[in-house]
PDB file of N, CA, C and O in Angstrom:
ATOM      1  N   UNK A   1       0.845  -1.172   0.000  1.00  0.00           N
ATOM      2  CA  UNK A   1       0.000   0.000   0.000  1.00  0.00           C
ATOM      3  C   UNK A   1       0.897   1.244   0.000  1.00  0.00           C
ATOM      4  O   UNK A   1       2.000   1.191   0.545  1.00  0.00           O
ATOM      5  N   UNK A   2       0.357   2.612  -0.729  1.00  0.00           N
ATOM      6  CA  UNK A   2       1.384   3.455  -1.103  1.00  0.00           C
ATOM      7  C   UNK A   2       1.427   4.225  -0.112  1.00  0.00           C
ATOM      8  O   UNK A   2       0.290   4.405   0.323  1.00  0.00           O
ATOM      9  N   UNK A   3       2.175   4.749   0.435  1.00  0.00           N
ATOM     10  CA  UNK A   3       1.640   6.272   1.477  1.00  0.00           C
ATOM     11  C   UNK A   3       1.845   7.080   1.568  1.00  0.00           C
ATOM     12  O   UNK A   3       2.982   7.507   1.768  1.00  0.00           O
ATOM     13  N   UNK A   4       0.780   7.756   1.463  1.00  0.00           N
ATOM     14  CA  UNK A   4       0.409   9.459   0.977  1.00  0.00           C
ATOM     15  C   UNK A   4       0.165  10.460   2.450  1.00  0.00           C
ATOM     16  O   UNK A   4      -0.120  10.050   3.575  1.00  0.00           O
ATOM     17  N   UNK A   5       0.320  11.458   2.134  1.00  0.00           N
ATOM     18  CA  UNK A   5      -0.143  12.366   3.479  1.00  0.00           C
ATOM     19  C   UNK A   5      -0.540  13.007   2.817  1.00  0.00           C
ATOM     20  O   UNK A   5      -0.340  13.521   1.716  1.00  0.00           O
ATOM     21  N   UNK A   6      -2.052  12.924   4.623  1.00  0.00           N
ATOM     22  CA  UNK A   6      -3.050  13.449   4.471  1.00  0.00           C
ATOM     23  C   UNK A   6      -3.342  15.224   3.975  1.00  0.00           C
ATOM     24  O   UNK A   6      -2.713  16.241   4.265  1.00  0.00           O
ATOM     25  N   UNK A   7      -4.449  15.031   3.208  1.00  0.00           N
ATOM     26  CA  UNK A   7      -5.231  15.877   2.608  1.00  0.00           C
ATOM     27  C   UNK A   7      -5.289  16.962   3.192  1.00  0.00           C
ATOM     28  O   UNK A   7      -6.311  17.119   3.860  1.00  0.00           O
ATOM     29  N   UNK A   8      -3.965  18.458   3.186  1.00  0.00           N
ATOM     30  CA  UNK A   8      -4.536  19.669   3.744  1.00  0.00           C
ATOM     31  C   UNK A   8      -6.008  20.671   3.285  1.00  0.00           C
ATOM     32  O   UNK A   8      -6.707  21.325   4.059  1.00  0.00           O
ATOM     33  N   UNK A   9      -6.183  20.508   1.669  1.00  0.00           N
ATOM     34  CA  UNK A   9      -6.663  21.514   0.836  1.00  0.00           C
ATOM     35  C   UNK A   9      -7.537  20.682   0.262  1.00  0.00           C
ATOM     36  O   UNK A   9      -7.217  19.676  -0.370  1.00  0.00           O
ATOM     37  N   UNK A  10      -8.838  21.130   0.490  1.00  0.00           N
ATOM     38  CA  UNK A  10      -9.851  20.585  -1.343  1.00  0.00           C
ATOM     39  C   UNK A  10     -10.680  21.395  -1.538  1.00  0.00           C
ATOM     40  O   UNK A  10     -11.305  21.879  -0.594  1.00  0.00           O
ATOM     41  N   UNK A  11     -10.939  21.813  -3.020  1.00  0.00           N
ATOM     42  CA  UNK A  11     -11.464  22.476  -3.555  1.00  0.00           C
ATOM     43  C   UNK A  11     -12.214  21.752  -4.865  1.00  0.00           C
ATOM     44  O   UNK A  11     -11.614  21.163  -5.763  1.00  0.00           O
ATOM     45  N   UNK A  12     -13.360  21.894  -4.789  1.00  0.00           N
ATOM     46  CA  UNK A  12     -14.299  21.221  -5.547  1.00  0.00           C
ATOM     47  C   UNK A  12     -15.326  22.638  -6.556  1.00  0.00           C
ATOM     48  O   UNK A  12     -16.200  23.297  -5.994  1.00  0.00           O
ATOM     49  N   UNK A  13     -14.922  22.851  -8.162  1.00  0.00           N
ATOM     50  CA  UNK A  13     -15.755  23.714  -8.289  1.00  0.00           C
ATOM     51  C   UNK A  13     -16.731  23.204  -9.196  1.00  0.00           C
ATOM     52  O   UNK A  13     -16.397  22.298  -9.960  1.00  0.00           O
ATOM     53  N   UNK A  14     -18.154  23.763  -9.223  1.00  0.00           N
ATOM     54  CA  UNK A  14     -18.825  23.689  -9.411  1.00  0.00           C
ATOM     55  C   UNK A  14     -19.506  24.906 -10.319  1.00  0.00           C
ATOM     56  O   UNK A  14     -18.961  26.010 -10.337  1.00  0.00           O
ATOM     57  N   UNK A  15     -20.871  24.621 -11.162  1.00  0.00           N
ATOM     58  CA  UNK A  15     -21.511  25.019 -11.949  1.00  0.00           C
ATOM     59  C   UNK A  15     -22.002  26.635 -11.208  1.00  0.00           C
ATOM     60  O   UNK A  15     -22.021  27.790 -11.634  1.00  0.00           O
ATOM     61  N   UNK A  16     -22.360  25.982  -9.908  1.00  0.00           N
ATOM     62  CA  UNK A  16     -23.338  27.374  -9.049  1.00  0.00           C
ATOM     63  C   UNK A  16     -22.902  27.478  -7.859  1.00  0.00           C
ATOM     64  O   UNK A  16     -23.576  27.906  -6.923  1.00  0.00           O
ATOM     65  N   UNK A  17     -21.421  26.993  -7.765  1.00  0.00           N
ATOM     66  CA  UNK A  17     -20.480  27.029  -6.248  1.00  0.00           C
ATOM     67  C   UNK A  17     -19.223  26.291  -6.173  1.00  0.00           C
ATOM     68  O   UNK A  17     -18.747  25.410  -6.890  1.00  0.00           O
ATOM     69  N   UNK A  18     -18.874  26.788  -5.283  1.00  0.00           N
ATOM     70  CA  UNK A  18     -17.735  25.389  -4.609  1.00  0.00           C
ATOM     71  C   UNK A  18     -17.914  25.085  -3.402  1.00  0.00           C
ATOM     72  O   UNK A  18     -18.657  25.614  -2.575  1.00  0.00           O
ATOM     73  N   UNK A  19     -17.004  23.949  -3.271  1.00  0.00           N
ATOM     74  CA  UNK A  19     -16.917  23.039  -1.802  1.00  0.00           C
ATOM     75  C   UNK A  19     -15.488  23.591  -1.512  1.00  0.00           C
ATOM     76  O   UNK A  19     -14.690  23.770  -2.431  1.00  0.00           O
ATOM     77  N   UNK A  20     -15.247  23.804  -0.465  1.00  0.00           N
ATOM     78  CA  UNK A  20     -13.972  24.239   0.036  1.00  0.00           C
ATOM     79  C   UNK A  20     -13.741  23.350   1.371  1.00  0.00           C
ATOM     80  O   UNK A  20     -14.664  23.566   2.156  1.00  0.00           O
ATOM     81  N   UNK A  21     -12.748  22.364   1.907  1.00  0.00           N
ATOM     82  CA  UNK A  21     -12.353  21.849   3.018  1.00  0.00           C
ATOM     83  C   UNK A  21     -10.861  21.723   3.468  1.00  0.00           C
ATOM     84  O   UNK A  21      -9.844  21.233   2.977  1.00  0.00           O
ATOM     85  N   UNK A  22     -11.142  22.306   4.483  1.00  0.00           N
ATOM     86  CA  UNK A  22      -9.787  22.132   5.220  1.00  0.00           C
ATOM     87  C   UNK A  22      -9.159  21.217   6.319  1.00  0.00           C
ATOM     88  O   UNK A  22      -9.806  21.270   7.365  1.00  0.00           O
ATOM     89  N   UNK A  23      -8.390  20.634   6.351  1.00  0.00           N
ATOM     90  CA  UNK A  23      -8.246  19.824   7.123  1.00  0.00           C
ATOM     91  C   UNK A  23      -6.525  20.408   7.958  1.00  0.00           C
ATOM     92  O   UNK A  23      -5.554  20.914   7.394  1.00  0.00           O
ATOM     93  N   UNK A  24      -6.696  20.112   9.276  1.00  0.00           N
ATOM     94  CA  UNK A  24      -5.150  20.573  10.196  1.00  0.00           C
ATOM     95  C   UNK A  24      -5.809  19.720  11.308  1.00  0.00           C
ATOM     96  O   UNK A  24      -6.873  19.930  11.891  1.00  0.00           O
ATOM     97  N   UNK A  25      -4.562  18.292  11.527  1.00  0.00           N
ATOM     98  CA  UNK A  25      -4.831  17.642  12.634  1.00  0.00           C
ATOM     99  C   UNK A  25      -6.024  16.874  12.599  1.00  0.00           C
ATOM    100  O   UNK A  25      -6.435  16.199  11.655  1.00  0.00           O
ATOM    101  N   UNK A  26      -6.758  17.105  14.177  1.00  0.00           N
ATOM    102  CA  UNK A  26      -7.969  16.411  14.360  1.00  0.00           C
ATOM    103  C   UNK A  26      -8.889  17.170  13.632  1.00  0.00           C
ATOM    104  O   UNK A  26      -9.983  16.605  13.612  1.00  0.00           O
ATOM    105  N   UNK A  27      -8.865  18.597  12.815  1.00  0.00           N
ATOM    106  CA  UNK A  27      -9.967  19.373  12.575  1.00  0.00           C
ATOM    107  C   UNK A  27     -10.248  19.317  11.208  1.00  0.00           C
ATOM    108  O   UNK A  27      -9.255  19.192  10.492  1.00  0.00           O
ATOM    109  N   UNK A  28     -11.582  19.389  10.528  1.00  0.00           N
ATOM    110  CA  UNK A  28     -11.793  18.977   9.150  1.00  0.00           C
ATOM    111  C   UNK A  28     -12.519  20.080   8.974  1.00  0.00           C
ATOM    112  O   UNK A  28     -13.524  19.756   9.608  1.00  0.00           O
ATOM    113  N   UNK A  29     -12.846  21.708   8.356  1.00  0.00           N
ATOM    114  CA  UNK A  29     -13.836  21.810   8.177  1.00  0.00           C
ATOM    115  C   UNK A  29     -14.198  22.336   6.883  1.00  0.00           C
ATOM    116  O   UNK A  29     -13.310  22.705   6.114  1.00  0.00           O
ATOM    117  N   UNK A  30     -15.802  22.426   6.469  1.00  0.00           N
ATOM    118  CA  UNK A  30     -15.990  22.732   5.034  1.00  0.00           C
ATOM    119  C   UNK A  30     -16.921  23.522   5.095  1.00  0.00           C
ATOM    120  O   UNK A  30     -17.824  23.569   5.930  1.00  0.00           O
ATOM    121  N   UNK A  31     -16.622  24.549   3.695  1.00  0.00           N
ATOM    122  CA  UNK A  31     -17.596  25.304   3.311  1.00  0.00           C
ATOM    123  C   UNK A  31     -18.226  25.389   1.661  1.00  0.00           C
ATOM    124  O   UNK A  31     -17.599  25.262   0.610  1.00  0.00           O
ATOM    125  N   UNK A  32     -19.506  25.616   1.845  1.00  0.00           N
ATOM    126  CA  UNK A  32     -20.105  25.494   0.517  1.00  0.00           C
ATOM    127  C   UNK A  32     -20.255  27.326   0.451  1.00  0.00           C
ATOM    128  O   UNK A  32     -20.500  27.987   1.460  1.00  0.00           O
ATOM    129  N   UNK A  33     -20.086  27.837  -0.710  1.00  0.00           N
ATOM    130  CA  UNK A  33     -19.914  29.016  -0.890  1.00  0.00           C
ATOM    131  C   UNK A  33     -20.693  29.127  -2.671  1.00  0.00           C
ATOM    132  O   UNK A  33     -21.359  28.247  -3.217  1.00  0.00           O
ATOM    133  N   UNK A  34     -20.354  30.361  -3.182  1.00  0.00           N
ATOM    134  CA  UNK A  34     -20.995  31.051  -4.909  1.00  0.00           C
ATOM    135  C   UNK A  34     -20.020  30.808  -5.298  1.00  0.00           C
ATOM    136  O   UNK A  34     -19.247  30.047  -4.716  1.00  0.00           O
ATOM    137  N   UNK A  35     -19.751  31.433  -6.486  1.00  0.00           N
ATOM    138  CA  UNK A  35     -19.097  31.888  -7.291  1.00  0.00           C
ATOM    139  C   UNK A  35     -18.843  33.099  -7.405  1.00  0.00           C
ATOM    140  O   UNK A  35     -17.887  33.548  -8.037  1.00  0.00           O
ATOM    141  N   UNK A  36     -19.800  33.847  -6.714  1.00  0.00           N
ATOM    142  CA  UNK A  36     -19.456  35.474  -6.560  1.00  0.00           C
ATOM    143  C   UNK A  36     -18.451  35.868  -5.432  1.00  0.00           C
ATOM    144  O   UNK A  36     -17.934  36.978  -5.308  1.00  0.00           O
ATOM    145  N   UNK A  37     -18.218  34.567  -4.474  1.00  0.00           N
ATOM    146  CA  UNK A  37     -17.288  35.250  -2.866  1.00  0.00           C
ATOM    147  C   UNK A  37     -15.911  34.549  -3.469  1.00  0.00           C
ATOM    148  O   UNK A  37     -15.783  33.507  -4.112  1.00  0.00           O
ATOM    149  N   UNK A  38     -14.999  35.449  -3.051  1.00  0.00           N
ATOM    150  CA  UNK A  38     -13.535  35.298  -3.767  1.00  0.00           C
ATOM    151  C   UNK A  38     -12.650  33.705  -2.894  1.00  0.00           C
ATOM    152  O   UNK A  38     -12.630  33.467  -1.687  1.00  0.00           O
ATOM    153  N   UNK A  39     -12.201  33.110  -3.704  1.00  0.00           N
ATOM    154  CA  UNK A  39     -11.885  31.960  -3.050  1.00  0.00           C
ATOM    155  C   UNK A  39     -10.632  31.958  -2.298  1.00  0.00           C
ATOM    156  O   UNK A  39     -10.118  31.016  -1.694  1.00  0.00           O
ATOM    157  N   UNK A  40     -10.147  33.371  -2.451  1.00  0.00           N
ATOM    158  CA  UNK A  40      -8.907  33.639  -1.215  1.00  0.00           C
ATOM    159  C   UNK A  40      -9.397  33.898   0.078  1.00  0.00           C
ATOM    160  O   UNK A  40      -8.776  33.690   1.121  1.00  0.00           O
ATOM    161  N   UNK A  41     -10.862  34.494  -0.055  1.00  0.00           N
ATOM    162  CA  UNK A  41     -11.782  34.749   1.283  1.00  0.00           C
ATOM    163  C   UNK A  41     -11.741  33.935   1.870  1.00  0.00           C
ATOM    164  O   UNK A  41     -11.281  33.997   3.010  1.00  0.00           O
ATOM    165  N   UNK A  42     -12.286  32.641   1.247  1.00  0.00           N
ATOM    166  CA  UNK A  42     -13.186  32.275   1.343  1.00  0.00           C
ATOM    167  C   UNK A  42     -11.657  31.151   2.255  1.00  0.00           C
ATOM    168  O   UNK A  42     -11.887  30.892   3.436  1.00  0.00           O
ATOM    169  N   UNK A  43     -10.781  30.798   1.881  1.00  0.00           N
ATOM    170  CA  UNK A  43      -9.732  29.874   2.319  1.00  0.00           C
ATOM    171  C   UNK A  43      -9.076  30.439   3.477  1.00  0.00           C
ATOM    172  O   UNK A  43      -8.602  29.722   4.359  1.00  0.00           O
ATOM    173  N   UNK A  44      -9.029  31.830   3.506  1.00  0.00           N
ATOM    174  CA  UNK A  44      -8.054  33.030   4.730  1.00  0.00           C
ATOM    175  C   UNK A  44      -9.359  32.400   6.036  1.00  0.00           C
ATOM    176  O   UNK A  44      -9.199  31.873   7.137  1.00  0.00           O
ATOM    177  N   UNK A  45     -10.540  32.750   5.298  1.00  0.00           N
ATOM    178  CA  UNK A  45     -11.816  32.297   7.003  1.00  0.00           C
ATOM    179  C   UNK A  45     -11.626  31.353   7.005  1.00  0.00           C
ATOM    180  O   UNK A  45     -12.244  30.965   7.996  1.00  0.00           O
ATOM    181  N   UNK A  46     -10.975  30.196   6.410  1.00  0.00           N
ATOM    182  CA  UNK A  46     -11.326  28.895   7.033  1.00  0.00           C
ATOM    183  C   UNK A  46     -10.066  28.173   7.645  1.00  0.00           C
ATOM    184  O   UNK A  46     -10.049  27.183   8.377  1.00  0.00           O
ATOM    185  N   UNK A  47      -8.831  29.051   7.073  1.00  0.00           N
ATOM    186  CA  UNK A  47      -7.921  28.804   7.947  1.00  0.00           C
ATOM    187  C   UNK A  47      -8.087  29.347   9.364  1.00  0.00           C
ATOM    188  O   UNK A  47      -8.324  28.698  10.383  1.00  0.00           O
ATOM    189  N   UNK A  48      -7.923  30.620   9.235  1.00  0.00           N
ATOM    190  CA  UNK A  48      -8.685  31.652  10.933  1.00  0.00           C
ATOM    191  C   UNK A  48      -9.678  30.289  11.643  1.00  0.00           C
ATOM    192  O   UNK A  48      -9.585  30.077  12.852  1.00  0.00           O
ATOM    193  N   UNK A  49     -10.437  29.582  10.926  1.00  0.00           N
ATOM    194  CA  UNK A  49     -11.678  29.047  12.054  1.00  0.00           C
ATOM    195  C   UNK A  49     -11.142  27.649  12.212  1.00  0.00           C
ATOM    196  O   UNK A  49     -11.839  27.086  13.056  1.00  0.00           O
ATOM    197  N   UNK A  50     -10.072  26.743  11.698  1.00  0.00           N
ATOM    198  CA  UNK A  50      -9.595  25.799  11.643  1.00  0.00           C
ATOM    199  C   UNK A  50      -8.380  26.369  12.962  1.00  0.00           C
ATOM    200  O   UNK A  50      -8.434  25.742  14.020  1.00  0.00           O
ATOM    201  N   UNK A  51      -7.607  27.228  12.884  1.00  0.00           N
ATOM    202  CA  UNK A  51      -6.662  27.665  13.943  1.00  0.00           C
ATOM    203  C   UNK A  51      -7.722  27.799  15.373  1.00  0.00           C
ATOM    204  O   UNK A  51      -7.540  27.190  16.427  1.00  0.00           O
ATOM    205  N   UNK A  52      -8.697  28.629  15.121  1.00  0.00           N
ATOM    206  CA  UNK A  52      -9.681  28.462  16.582  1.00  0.00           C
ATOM    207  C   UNK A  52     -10.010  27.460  17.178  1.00  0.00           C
ATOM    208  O   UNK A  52      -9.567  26.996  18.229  1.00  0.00           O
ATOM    209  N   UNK A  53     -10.494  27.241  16.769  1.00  0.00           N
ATOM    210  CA  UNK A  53     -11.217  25.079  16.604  1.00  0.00           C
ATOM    211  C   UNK A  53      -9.715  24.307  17.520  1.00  0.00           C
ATOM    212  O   UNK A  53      -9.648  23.692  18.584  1.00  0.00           O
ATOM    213  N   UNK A  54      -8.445  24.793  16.285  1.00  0.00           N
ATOM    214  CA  UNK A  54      -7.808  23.777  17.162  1.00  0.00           C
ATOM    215  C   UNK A  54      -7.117  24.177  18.545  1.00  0.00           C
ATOM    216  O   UNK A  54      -6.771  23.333  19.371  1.00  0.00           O
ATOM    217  N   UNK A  55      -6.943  25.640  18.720  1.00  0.00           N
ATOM    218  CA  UNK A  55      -6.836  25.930  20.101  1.00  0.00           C
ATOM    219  C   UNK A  55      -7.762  25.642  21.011  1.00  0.00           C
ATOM    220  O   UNK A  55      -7.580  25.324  22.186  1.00  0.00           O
ATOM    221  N   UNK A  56      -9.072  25.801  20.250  1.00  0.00           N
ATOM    222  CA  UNK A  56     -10.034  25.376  21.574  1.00  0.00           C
ATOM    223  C   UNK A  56     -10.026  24.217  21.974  1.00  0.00           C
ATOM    224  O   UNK A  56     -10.167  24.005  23.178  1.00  0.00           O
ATOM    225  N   UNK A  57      -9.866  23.215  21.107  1.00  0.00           N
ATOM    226  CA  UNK A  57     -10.194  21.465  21.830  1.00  0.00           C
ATOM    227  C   UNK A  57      -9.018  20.948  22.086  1.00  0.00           C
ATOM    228  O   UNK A  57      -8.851  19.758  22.354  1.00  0.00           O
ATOM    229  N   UNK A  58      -7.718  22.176  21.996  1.00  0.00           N
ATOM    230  CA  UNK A  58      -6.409  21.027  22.888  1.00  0.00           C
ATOM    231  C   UNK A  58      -5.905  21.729  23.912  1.00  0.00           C
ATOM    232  O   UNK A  58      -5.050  21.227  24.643  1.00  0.00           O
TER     233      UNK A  58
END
């Protein structure tokens, strides 16, 4: 079996959005967003709420 490390970044785009998920550690989180909100936004908030998340639960 090959081994890869794990998945920081995914970005999934779509017709009428994207999927955006982040993963650091124990924390996974995702957002469904337009096409109109800029996807640097949209990755800067989800790092910020992925850094919160993981100060809070360790």
């Amino acid at each position: 079996m090959a081994k890869i490390d794990p998945i920081k970044e995914l970005i999934i785009e779509g017709e009428k959005g994207r999927i955006v998920a982040r993963n650091k550690g124990n924390v996974l989180v995702v957002a469904f967003n337009g096409n109109e909100t800029p996807l640097g936004v949209v990755k800067l908030e989800l790092e910020e709420f992925v850094e919160k998340i993981s100060k809070t639960i360790s």
